[in-house]
C-alpha positions in Angstrom: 188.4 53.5 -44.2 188.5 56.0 -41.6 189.1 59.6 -42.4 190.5 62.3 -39.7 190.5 65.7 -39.6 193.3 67.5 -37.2 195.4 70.3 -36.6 198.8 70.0 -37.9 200.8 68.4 -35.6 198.2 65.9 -33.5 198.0 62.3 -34.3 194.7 60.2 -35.1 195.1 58.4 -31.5 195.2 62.1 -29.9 191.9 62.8 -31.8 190.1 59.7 -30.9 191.2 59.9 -27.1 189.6 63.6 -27.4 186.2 62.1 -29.2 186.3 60.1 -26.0 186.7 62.8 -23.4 184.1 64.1 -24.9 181.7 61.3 -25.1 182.4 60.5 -21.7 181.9 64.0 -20.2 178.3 64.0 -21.9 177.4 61.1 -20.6 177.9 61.8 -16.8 176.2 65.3 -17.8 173.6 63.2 -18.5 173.9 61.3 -15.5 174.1 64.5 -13.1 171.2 66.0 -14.6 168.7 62.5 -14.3 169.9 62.6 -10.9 168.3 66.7 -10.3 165.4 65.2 -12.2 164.9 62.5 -10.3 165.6 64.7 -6.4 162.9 67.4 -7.8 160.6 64.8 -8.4 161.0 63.0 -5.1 161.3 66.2 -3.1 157.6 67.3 -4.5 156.1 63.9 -3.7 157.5 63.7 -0.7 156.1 67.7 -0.1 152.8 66.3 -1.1 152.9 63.4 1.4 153.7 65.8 4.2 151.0 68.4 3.4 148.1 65.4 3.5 148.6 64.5 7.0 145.5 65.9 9.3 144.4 65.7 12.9 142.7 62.2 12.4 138.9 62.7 12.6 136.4 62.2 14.4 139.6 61.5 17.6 138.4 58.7 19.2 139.1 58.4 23.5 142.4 56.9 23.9 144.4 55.6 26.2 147.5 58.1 26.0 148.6 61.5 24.4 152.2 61.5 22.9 153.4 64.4 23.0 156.9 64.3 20.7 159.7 66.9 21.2 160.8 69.8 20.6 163.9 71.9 21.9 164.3 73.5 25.4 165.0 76.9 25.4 167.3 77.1 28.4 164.8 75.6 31.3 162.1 76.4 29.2 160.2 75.2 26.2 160.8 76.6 23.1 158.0 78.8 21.7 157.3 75.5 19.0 157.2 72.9 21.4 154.5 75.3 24.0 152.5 75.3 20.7 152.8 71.0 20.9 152.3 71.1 24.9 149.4 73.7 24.4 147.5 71.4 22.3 148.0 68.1 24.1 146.9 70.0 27.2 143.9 71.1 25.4 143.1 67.3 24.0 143.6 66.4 27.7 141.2 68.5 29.1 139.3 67.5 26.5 138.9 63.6 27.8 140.5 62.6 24.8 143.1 61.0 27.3 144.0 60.2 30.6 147.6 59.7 30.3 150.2 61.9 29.0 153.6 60.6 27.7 156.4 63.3 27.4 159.6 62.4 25.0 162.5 64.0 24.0 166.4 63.2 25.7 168.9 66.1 26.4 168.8 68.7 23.5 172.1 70.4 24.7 174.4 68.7 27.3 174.6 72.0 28.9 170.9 72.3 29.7 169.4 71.5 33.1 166.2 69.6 31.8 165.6 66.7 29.0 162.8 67.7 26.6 160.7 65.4 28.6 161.3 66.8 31.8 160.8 70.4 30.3 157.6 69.2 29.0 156.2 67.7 32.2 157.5 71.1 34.4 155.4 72.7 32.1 152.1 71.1 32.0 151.9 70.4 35.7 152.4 74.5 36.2 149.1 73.9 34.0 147.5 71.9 36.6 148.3 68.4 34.9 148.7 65.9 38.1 152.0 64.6 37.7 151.0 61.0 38.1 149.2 61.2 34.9 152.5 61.8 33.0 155.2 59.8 32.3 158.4 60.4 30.6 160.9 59.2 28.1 164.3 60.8 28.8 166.6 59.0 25.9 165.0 59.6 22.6 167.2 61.8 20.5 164.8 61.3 16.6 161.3 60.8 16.0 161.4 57.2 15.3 162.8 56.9 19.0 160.6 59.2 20.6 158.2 56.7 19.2 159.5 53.5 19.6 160.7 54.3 23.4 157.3 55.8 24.4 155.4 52.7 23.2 157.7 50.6 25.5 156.2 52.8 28.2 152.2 51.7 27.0 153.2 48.2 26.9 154.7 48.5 30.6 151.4 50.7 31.7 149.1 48.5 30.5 148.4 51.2 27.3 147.2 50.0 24.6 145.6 53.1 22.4 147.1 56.3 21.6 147.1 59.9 20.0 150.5 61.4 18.8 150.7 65.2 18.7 152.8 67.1 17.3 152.9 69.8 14.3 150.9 69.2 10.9 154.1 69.3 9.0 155.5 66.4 10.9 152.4 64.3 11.1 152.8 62.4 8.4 156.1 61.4 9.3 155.1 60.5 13.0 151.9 58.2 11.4 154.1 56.0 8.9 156.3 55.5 11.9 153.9 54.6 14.5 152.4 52.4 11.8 156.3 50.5 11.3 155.6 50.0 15.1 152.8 48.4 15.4 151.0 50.9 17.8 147.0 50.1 17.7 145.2 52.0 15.0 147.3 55.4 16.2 145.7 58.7 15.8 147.2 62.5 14.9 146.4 65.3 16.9 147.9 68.0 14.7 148.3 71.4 15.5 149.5 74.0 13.1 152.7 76.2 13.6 152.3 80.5 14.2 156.1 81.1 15.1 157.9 78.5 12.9 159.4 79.3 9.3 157.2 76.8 7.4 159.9 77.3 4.5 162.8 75.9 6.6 160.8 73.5 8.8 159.1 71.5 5.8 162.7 72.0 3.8 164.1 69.9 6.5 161.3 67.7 7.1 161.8 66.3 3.0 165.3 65.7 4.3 164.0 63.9 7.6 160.9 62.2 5.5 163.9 60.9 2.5 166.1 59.4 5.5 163.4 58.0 7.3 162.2 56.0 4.0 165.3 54.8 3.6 166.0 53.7 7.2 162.3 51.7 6.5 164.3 49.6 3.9 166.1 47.8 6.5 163.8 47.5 9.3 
């Protein structure tokens, strides 16, 4: 038999609907906090991942440098994105390559210049011949900037290349490269002195957790 204890005036059926409340608030209390568990937990790994990636080494000779976007500032590249075109130049000059591919579409529909054509202004002022670049206009995310400038190699006749861009988004760039089926890519990484690390790796566990996802259904 069933015994119930209640203020004067409720019923057994009001006391059992408020054992249930109960119960059912628990349980999604439960369920809310798994879910922080489990988003710390993925959020370190994926911090993890991001920190491992490196300039590959030894670089081999390739047949192209990618350099990936960044935003314009006005007609000019933003401080981050000298820092990528700095270091491609460098790997250039180098010998590491002999062709440079600039990507990165309009950043602001106001602007004068793509990324790309920002990009190329800038390294031929630094004596790159502007038949060794070409550029990809249309790519508005990573996986694009990728995708569209391998569509470029395979109309070049390119088979082999090094994709530079920051340390904190190599890892990202490599996995994607690797989706693509570029030819044993390489990283030329270069390391950030006027980016907030904080907010660029914050965002880049955001960008790394939607690009595993999008990797489900490719």
């Amino acid at each position: 038999m069933d015994w119930y204890v209640y203020e004067r005036g409720s019923s057994p059926i009001r006391r059992v609907n408020r054992k249930r409340r109960f119960w059912s608030r628990r349980f999604w209390l439960i369920v809310l906090a798994a879910l922080v568990i489990l988003g710390l937990l993925w959020g370190a790994f994926a911090l993890w991942n991001i920190n491992r990636a490196a300039t590959t080494d030894p670089m081999n000779q390739a047949d192209a440098g990618i350099i990936l976007g960044m935003s314009m500032w006005g007609d000019e590249p933003s401080p981050g994105l000298q820092e990528r075109l700095d270091y491609g130049l460098k790997l250039y000059q180098a010998g590491k390559f002999s062709h440079i591919i600039v990507t990165g579409g309009l950043d602001q529909a106001d602007l004068k210049y793509t990324e790309a054509q920002g990009m190329r202004n800038y390294l031929v002022k630094q004596g790159v011949p502007d038949s060794a670049i070409y550029m990809e206009n249309k790519a508005t995310s990573t996986y694009e900037n990728l995708s569209f400038s391998k569509e470029i190699m395979n109309r070049e006749g390119l088979s082999t290349a090094i994709i530079i861009t920051h340390t904190y988004h190599g890892r990202r760039a490599q996995e994607i490269a690797d989706e693509l089926d570029y030819n044993k890519p390489q990283l030329g990484l270069t390391d950030s002195q006027v980016l907030s690390m904080l907010r660029h790796k914050t965002r880049e566990v955001l960008a790394y957790t939607k690009w595993k996802l999008q990797q489900l259904f490719l």
